[in-house]
OpenMM code with the backbone's topology and positions (N, CA, C; nanometers):
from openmm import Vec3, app, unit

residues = "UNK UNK UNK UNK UNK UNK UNK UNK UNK UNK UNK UNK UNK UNK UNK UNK UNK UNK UNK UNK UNK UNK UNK UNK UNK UNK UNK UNK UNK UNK UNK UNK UNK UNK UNK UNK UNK UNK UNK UNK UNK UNK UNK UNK UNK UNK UNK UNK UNK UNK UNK UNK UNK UNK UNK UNK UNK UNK UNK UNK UNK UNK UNK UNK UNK UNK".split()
positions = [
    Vec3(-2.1651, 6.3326, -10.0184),
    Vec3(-2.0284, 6.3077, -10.0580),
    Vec3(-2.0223, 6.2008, -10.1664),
    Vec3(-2.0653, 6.0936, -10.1569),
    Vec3(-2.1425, 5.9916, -10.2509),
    Vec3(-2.1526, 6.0507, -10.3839),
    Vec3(-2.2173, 6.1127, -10.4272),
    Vec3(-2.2969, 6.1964, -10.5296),
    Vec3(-2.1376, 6.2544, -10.6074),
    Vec3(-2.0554, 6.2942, -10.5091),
    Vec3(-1.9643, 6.3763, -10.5640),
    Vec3(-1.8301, 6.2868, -10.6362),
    Vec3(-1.8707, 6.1891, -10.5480),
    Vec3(-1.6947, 6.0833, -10.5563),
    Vec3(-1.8118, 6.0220, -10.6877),
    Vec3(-1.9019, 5.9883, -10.7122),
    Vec3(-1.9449, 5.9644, -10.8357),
    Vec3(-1.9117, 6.0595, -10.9211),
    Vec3(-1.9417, 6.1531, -10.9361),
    Vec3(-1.9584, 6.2464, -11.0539),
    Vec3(-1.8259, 6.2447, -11.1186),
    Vec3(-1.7359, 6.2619, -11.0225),
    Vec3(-1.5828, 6.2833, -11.0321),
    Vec3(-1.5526, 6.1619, -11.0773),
    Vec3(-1.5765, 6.0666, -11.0704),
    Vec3(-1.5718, 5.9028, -11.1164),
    Vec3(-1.4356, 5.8278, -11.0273),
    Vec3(-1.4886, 5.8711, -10.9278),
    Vec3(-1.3675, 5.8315, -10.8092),
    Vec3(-1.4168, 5.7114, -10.6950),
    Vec3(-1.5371, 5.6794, -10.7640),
    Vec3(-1.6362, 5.5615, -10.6698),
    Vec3(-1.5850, 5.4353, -10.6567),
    Vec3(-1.5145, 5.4330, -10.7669),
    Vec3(-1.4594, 5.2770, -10.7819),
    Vec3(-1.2629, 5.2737, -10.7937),
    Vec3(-1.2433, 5.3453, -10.6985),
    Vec3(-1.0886, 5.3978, -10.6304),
    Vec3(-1.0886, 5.3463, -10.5424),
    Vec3(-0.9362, 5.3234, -10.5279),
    Vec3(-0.9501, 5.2034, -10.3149),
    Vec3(-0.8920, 5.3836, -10.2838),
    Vec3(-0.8756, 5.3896, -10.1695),
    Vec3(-0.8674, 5.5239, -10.0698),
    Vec3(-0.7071, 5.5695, -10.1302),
    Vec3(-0.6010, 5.4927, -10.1645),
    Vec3(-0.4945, 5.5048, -10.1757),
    Vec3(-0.5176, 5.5936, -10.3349),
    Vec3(-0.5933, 5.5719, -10.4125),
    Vec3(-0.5918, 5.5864, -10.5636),
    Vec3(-0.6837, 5.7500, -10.5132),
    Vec3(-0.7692, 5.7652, -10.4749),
    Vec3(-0.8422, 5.8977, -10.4015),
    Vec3(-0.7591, 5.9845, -10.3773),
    Vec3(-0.6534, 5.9698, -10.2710),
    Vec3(-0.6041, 6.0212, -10.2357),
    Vec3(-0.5003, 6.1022, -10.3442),
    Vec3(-0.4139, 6.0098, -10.4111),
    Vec3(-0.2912, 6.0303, -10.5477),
    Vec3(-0.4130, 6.1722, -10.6314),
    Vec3(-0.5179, 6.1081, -10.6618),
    Vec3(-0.6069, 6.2415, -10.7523),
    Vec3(-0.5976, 6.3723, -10.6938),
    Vec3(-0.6735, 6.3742, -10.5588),
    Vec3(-0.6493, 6.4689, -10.4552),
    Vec3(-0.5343, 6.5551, -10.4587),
    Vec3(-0.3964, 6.5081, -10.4401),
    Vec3(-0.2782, 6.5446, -10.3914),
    Vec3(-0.2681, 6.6246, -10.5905),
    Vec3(-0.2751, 6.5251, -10.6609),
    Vec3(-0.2488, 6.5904, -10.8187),
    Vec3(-0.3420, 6.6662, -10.8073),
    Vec3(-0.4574, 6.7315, -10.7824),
    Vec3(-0.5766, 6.8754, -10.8379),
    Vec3(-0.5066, 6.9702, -10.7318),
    Vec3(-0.4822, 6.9702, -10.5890),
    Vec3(-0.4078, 7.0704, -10.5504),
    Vec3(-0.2434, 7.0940, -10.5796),
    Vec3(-0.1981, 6.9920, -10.6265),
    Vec3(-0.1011, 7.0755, -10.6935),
    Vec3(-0.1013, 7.1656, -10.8186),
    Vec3(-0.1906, 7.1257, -10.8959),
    Vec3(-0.2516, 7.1877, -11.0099),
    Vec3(-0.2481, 7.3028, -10.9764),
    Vec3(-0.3482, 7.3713, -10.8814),
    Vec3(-0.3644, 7.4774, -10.8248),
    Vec3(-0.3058, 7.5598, -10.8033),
    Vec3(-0.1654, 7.4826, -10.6992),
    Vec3(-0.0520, 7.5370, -10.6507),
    Vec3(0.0076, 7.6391, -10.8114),
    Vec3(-0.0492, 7.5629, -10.8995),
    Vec3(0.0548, 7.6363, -11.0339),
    Vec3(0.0337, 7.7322, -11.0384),
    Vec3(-0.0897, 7.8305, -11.0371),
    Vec3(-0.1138, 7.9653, -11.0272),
    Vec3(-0.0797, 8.0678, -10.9604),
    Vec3(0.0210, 8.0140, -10.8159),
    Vec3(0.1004, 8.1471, -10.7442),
    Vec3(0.2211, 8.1444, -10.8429),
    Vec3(0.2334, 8.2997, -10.8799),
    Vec3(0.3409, 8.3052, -10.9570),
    Vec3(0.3535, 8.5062, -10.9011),
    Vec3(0.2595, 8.5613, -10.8351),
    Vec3(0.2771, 8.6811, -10.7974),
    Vec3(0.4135, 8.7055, -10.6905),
    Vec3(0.5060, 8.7594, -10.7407),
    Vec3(0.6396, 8.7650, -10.6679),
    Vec3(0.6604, 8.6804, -10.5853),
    Vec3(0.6348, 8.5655, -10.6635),
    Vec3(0.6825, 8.4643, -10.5753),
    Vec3(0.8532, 8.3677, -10.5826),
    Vec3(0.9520, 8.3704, -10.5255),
    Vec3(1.0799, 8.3677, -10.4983),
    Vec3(1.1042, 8.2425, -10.6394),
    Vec3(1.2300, 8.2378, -10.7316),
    Vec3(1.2233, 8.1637, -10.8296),
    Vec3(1.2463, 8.0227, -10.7059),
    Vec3(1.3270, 7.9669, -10.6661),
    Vec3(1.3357, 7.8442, -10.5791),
    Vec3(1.1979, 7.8164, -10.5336),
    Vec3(1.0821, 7.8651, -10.4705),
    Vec3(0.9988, 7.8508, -10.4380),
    Vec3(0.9165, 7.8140, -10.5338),
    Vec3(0.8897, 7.8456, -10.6518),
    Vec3(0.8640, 7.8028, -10.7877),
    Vec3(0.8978, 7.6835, -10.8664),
    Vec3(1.0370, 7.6741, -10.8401),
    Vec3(1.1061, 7.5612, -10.8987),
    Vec3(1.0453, 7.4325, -10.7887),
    Vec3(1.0387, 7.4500, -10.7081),
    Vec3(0.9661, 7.3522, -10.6002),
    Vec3(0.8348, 7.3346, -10.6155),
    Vec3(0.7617, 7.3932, -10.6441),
    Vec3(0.5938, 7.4331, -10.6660),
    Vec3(0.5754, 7.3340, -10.7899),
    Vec3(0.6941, 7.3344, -10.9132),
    Vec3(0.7043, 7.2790, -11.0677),
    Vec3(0.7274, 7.1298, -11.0048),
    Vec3(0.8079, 7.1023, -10.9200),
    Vec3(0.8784, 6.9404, -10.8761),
    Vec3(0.8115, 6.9104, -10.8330),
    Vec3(0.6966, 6.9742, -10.7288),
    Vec3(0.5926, 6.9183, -10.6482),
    Vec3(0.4738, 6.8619, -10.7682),
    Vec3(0.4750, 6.9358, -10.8946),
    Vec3(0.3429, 6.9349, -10.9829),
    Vec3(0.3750, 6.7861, -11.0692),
    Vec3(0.5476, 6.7876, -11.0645),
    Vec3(0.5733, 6.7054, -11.1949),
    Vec3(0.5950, 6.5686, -11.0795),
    Vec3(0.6098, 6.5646, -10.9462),
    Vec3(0.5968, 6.4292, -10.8676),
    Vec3(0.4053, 6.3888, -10.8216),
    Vec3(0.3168, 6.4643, -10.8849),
    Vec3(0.1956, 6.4405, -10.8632),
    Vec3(0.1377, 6.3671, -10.9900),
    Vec3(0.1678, 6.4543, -11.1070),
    Vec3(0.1509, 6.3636, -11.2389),
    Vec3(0.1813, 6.2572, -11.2735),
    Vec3(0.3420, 6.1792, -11.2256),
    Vec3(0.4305, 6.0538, -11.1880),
    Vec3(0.3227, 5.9506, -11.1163),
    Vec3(0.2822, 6.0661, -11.0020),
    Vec3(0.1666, 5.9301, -10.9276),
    Vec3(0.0571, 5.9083, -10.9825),
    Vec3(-0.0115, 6.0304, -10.9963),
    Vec3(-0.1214, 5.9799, -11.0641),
    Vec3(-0.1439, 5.9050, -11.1889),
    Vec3(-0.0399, 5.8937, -11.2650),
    Vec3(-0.0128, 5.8320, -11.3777),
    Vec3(-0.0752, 5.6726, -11.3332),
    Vec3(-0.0415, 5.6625, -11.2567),
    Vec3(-0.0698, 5.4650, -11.1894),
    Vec3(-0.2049, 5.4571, -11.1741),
    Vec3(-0.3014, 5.5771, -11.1793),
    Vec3(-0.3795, 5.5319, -11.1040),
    Vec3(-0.5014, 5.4902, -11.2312),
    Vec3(-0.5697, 5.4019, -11.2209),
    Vec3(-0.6801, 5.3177, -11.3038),
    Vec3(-0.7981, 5.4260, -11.3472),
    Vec3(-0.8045, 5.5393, -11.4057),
    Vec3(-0.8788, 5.6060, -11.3793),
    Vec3(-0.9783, 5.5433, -11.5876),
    Vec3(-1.0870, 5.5910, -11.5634),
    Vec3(-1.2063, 5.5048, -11.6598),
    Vec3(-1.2498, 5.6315, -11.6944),
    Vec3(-1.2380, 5.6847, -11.8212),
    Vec3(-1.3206, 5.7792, -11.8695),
    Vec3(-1.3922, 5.7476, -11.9656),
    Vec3(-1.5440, 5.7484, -11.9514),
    Vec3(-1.6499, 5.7608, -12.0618),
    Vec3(-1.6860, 5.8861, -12.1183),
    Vec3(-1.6886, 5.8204, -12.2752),
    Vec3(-1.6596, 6.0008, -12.3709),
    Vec3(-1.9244, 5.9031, -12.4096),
    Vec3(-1.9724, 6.0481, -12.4152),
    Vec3(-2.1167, 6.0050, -12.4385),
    Vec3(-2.1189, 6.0436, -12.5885),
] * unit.nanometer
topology = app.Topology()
chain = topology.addChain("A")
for resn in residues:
    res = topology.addResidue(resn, chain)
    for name in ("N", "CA", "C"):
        topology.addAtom(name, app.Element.getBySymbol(name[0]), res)
């Protein structure tokens, strides 16, 4: 698990900042049901995506370009 929360560059996250990433990549996900799926249910799926980006926005994340 180690190996992975490295790679992902999530090693140096307190559990609270882990978590915010987490919650933002499955909503990500969530974006791809779109097969007859009800417009309200959609519009919720979009609010859920655009209150994950809001959080994760806070979070300290360090990207090295090589």
């Amino acid at each position: 698990m180690k190996p992975l929360l490295k790679m992902l560059g999530l090693s140096g996250l307190s559990f609270k900042h882990k978590l915010a990433v987490i919650y933002f990549c499955i909503s990500l996900c969530l974006l791809s049901v779109s097969n007859e799926t009800h417009p309200l249910i959609l519009l919720a799926i979009v609010a859920n995506f655009y209150l994950s980006v809001r959080l994760v926005k806070k979070v300290p994340l360090k990207i090295e370009i090589d």
